[in-house]
N, C-alpha and C positions, 0 to 999 in steps of 0.2 A: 814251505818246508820248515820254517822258525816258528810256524803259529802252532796253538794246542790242538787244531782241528775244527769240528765246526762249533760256528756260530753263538755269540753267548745267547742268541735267542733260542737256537735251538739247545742247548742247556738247561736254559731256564724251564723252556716246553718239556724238557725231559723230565729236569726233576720234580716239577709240578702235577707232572702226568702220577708220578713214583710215590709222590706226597698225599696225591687224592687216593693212591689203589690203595694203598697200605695205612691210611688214616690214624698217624701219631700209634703203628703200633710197634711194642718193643719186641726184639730177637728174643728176649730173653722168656715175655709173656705167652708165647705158643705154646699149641698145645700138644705138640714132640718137639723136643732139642731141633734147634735147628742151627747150622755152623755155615757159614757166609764166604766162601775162599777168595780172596785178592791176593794180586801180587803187591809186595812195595817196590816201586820203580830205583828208590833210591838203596834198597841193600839186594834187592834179589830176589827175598826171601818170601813163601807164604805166608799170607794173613788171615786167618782163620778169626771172624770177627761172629762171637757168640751172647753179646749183649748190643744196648742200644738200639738208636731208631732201624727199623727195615730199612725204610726208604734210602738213606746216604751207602748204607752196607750194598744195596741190590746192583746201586747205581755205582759203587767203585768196583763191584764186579762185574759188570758188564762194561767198564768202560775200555774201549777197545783203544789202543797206545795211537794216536794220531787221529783218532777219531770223534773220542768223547774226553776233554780234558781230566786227566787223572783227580782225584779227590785229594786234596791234603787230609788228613788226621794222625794226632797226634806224632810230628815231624815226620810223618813217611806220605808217600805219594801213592795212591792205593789205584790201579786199573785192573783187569778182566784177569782173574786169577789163571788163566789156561795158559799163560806166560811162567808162571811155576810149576803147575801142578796143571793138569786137564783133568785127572782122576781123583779129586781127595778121599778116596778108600780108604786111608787108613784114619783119616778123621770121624769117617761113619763110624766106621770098628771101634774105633777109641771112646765111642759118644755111646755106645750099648749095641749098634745095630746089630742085631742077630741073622740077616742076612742082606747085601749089599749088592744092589742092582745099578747098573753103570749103562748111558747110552753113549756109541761110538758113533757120532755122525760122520768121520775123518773118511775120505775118500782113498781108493789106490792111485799111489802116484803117478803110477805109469809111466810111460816111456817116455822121455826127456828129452828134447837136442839140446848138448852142451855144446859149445861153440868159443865160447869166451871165459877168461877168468872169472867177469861177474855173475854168467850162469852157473858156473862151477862152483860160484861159494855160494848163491840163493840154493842151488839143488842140494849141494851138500846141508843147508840148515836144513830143509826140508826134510831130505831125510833121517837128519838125528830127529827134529821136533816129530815126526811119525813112528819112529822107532819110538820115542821114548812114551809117546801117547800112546803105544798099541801094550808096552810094558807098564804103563800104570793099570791100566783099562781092565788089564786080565786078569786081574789080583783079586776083581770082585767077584761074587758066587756065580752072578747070570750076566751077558754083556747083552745089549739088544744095539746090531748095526745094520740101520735102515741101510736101504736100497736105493742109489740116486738113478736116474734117467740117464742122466750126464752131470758130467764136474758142475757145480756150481760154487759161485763165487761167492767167498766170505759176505760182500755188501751185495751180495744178487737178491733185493727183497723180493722183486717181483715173481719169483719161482715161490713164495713161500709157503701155500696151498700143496705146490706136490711133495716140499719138503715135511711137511704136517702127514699127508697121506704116507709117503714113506715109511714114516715114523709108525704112523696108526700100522700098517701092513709087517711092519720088524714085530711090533708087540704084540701084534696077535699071532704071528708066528713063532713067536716065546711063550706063548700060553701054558703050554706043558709043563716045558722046563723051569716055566713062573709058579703053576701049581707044585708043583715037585717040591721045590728050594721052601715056599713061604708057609705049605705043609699046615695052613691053618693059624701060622702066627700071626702076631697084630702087625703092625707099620712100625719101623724104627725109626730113627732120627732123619732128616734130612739135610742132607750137606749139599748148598750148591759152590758156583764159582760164575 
């Protein structure tokens, strides 16, 4: 419970993994904007990191709070930007994006037995973090929300083939309403988190 999570081995295998995909290249050298969202653990706030190496930015965005040790940079502790923002829509928009496609993997939360105080406060986080991630999410032009089988679990890798198909089966059922929105236009910036 006091430790950062795992393993500085597996750290190391991460970000080495991060360092080889992305070979010394800069945010800034792509070739569309590309804007990087972190949380900093220590003020709250989004970190929209649009310079510098890929590889540190990828990995403090995906590093999940108890999982993957947060990154220091410059005095803040940068993890998996879905802790401030799940949608940075309005960073796309701000970067030129001419239209703004957002995917919702977020499940319905469905019916709950509350029982206890500590149910009652995990459910209630739950359901602001879904509220508030169904209110970012909608802001953009098209949302594409795969279809799960059943709930799966944040760390459930081993479904990860049918969450990939999901995904494939959302976007091609967005087809239309993809053609419609991008109407010919180029690709706009890419913001992840």
């Amino acid at each position: 419970m006091t430790g950062w999570g795992a393993s500085e081995e597996v750290i190391e295998a991460t970000r080495a993994s991060l360092d080889a995909l992305f070979v010394s290249m800069r945010l800034e050298d792509a070739r569309i904007p590309i804007a990087v969202c972190a949380t900093d653990l220590r003020s709250g706030s989004r970190v929209e990191v649009t310079h510098g190496l890929a590889a540190p930015a990828v990995y403090a965005s995906s590093a999940l709070a108890g999982v993957l040790r947060p990154l220091p940079l410059e005095n803040r502790l940068l993890v998996d930007g879905v802790y401030a923002d799940n949608a940075p829509v309005d960073v796309a928009r701000r970067m030129g994006a001419p239209v703004v496609i957002a995917v919702d993997p977020s499940q319905p939360a469905g019916e709950t037995p509350v029982t206890n105080g500590l149910q009652a406060v995990m459910r209630a986080m739950e359901i602001c973090h879904l509220t508030h991630a169904h209110l970012r999410v909608d802001s953009a032009d098209v949302v594409i929300r795969p279809k799960f089988a059943g709930a799966v679990d944040l760390l459930d890798f081993s479904r990860r083939r049918e969450c990939i198909a999901a995904g494939v089966r959302a976007a091609r059922a967005a087809h239309t309403e993809l053609e419609r929105v991008l109407g010919g236009r180029p690709i706009g910036p890419y913001v992840g988190r």
